[in-house]
N, C-alpha and C positions, 0 to 999 in steps of 0.2 A: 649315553644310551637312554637314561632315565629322560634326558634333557627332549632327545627325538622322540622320543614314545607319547610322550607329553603333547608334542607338536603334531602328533598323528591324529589322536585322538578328540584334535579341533575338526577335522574335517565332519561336514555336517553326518554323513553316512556311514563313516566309524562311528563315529561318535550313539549313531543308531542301535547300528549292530553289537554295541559294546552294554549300549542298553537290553539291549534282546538276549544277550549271554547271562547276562546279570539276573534279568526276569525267570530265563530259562534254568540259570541255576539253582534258584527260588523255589520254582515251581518243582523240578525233579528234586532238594530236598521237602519239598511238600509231599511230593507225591510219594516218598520215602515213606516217610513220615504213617499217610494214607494207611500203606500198604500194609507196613507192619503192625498198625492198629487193627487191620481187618484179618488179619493173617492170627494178632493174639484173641480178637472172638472167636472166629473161626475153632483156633485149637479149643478155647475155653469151653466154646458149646458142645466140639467134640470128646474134652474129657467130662461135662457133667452128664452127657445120653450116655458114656460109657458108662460111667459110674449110678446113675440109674436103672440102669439094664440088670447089674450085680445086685447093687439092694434089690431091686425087686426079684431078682433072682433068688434072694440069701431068703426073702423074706416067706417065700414062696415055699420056700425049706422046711419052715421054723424055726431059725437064726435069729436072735431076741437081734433088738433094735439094738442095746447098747454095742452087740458084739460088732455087726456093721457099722454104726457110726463108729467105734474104734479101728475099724479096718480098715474102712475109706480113709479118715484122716490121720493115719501111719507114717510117719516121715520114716522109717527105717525099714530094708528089705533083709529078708533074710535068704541063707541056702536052701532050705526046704521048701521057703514059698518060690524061687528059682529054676527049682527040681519040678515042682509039682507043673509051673505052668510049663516049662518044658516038654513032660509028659502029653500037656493037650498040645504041644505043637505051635505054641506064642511063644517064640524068639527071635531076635534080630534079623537070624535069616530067612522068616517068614517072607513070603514075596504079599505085594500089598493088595493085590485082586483078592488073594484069601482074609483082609485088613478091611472091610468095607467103610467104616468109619474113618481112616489112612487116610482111603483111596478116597473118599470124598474130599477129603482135607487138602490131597495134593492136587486135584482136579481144580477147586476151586485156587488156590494158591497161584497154580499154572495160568491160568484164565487171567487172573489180574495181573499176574507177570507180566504175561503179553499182551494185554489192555493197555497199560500202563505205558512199555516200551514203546509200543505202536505209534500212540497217539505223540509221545516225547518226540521218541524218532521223526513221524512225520511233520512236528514243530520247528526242529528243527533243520532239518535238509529243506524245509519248504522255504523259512528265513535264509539259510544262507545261500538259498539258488537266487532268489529274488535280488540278496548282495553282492551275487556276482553276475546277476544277471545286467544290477544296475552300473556295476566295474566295466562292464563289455561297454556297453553304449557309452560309457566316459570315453573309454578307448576306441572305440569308432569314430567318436564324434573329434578327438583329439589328432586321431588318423589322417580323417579328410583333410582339417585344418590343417594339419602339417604338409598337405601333397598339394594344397593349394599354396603355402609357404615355397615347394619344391617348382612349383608353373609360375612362382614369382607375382605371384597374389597374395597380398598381403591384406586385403581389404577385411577378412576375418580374422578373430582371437581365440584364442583356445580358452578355454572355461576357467573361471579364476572366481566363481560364487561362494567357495565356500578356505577354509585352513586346513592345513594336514601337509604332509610330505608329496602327495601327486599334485596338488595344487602349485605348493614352490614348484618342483619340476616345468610345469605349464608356465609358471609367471617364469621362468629364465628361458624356456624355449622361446617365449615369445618375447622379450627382450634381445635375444639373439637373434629373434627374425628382423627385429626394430633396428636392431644395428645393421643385418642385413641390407634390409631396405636403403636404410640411411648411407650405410657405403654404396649401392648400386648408383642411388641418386645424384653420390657424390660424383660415383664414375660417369657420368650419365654428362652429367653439368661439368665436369672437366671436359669432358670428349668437347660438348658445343662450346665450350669457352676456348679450346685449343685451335677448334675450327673456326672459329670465328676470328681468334687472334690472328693465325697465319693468315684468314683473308685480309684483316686489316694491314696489317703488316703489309701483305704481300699489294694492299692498294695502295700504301703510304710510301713506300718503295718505287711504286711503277713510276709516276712524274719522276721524281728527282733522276731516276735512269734514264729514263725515257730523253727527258732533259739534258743529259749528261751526253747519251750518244748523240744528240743534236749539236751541241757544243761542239762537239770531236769532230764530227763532220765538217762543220761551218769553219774551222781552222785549221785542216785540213784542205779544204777547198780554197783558202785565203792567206796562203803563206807568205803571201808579200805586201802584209794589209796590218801592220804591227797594230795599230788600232784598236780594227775589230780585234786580233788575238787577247788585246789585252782584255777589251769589254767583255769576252764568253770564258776567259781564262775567270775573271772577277765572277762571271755568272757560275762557271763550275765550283769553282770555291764556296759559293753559297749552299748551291746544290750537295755537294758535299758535306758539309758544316749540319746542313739541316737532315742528313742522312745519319751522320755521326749523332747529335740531339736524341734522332729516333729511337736508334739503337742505344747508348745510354739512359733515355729513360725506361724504355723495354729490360732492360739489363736490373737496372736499380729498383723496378717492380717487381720483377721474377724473385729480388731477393728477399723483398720486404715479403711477399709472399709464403714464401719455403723458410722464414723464420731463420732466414742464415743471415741477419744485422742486427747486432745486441747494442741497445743504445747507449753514449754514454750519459752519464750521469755528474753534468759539471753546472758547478753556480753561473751562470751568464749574468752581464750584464745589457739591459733591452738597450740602452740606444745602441752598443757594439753587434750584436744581432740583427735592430735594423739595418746599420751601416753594414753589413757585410752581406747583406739580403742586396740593399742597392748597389751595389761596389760595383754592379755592369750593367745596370740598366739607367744613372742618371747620364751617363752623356748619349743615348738613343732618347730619352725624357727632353732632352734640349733640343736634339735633332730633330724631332717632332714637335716641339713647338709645348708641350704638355708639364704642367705645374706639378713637383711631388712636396707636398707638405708632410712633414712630421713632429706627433705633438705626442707627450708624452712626460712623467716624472723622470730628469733622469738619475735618481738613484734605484729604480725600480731591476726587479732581477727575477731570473727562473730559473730554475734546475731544469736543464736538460742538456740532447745531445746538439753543441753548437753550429755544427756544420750542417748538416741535417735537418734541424728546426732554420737555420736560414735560407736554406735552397726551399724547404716548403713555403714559409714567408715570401721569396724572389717570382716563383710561379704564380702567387697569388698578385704579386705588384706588375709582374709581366700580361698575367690576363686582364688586369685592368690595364696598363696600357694599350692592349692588342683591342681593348673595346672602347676606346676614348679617343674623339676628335682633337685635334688643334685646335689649344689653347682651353683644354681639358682639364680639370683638378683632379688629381688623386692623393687621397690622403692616410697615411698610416698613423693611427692613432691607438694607445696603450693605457689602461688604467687599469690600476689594482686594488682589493678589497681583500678584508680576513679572509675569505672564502676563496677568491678563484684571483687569476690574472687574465684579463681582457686585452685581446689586439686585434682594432678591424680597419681592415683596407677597405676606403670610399672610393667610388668614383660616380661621376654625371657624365657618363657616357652610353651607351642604346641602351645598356639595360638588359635585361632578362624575360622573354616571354613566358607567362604562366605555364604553357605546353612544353616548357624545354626546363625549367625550375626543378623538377621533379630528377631530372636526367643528367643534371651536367657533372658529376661525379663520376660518371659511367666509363669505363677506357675507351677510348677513340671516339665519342659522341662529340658531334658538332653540330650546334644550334643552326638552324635556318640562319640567323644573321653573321653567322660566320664562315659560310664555306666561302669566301670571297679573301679568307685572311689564311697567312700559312701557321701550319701546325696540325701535329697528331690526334690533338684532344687526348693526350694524354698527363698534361701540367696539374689541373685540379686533381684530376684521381691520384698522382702521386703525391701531393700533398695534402688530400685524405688520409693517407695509408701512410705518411711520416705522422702525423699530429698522434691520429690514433693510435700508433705504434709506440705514443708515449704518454697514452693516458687521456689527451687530450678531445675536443668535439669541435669540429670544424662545419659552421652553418653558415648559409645566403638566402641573404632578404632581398629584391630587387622591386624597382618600380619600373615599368619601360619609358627610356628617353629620359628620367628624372635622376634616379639612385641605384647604385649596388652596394653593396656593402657585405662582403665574407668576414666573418665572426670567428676568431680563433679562443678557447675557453680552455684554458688551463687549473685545474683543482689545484688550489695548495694546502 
């Protein structure tokens, strides 16, 4: 409690009004203080005119002096002088109209009561209207900003200038509105990325179908042409193969995504990684005519998940083949240092356009110099989201017609 009061009283306008209490406290024991000073003149001048009045009363008599100055200053009453003024009618239940000297007394007394109160009083109700005057306009201003948070405007913030408890409040509402936002955006940017996927999807799909009912037809039409059957039989099988491709890599993105592949964590050795990265693409490397060099330590080694980092690896020797002529080098090369493990696949093959560099990570993006070649454009971005998925950074340099070269960097 003490802890929060503490924290309240940061706020710049508590902190004011906490001052103004303090002053005002101040000032009302001042003005205390004032009062009852003016309050013991006051009696003081009223009891020496009274006592003047007597002496020159007494004197007026023939009352020696000694006997008066002994009377005046009398500390002791007796019954008889009780009795006597009794007789003239001075006791308690005197009313004060018949008390002219009283009734001055209380008159003045009254007057600075209510002078006093007055001016306190209107010290303070005038401060603390002003404190809540200036509470309202916080809360107005804190209002709007919320109803623009509610119309999904977020472009304002709610007031955060000064410490205190309505301040926290402010700094978590609008924290809340910042995760708002940031979920809507998320939702926002799933919706165009689902739509976008089904479209791709649903273009990457149309040939191979397309193609498929073509097939059917053609051997159907050709039943006694074993031949042809077998050539569009060979063609459906591809078309198929490469429908299956699509859909497991779509499948093994969707996972790396939604955080449902926990990798494992095993010492590899690099050239068994490479070797098992090539395992099906050096006899298509022969069939094309195309050179795979690998240079590397082979006592060298990574932790990580083995299957997984070499299918990422396979894609990245596969897109170099996919962009490499006959009698093309590609090269997988490995070197390590205290710091990181290095492994980059070269090739002198087209290359890479500066306008497409920026992109080719992207799911389903296909360069100008490749729509001519089959595939999803979806190999590189799954072997982004493997590497990264284990720590790693997966970068490409390219020159066009001369060099590419993907950079796989492993921290150890």
């Amino acid at each position: 409690m003490i802890a929060a009061f503490t924290q309240d009283i940061q706020d710049r306008n508590n902190k004011r009004y906490l001052a103004f209490l303090l002053f005002f406290s101040f000032l009302l024991f001042l003005t205390g203080m004032i009062f009852s000073a003016s309050l013991t003149r006051s009696a003081k001048t009223m009891l020496l005119s009274h006592d003047e009045k007597i002496a020159s009363a007494l004197l007026a008599k023939g009352v020696s002096r000694q006997v008066i100055a002994s009377a005046l200053t009398e500390k002791e009453s007796t019954e008889e002088g009780a009795a006597l003024l009794a007789k003239a009618g001075l006791t308690s239940a005197q009313k004060e109209e018949f008390l002219p000297q009283l009734s001055r007394f209380h008159s003045h007394a009254r007057f600075l009561s209510l002078l006093f109160t007055l001016l306190l009083s209107l010290m303070l109700v005038g401060r603390s209207c002003f404190f809540l005057y200036q509470r309202e306009r916080l809360y107005e201003q804190a209002c709007s900003v919320m109803e623009r948070y509610r119309n999904n405007d977020y472009s304002s913030h709610l007031p955060q200038t000064s410490e205190g408890g309505i301040y926290r409040l402010f700094s978590s509402i609008d924290n809340l509105a910042t995760m708002l936002q940031a979920q809507k955006e998320t939702a926002q940017s799933s919706k165009r990325f689902l739509k976008n996927t089904v479209s791709h999807i649903s273009h990457q799909l149309k040939t191979p179908l397309t193609a498929l009912s073509l097939y059917q037809e053609i051997m159907e039409n050709e039943p006694d042409r074993p031949a042809v059957i077998k050539e569009y039989a060979a063609k459906t099988g591809t078309a198929l193969r490469r429908m299956e491709d699509l859909l497991l890599s779509l499948l093994k993105i969707t996972r790396l995504d939604a955080g449902s592949i926990s990798f494992e964590k095993v010492n590899c050795r690099l050239p068994d990684l490479i070797s098992h990265a090539l395992s099906e693409l050096t006899t298509r490397a022969q069939r094309e005519e195309k050179e795979l060099l690998v240079e590397g330590n082979a006592d060298a080694s990574l932790i990580c998940d083995p299957a997984w980092t070499s299918e990422a690896l396979a894609n990245l020797i596969k897109n170099a083949l996919d962009h490499t002529h006959a009698s093309g080098v590609i090269r997988i090369l490995w070197e390590t240092s205290p710091a990181a493990l290095r492994i980059t696949v070269t090739d002198n093959g087209d290359g890479i356009s500066p306008e497409d560099l920026p992109h080719i990570f992207k799911r389903f993006y296909r360069s100008s110099q490749s729509q001519d070649r089959q595939g999803a454009g979806l190999g590189l971005s799954l072997a982004k989201s493997i590497i990264e998925g284990q720590d790693g950074i997966l970068s490409v340099r390219s020159v066009p017609h001369v060099e590419t070269a993907f950079t796989v960097l492993f921290p150890l």
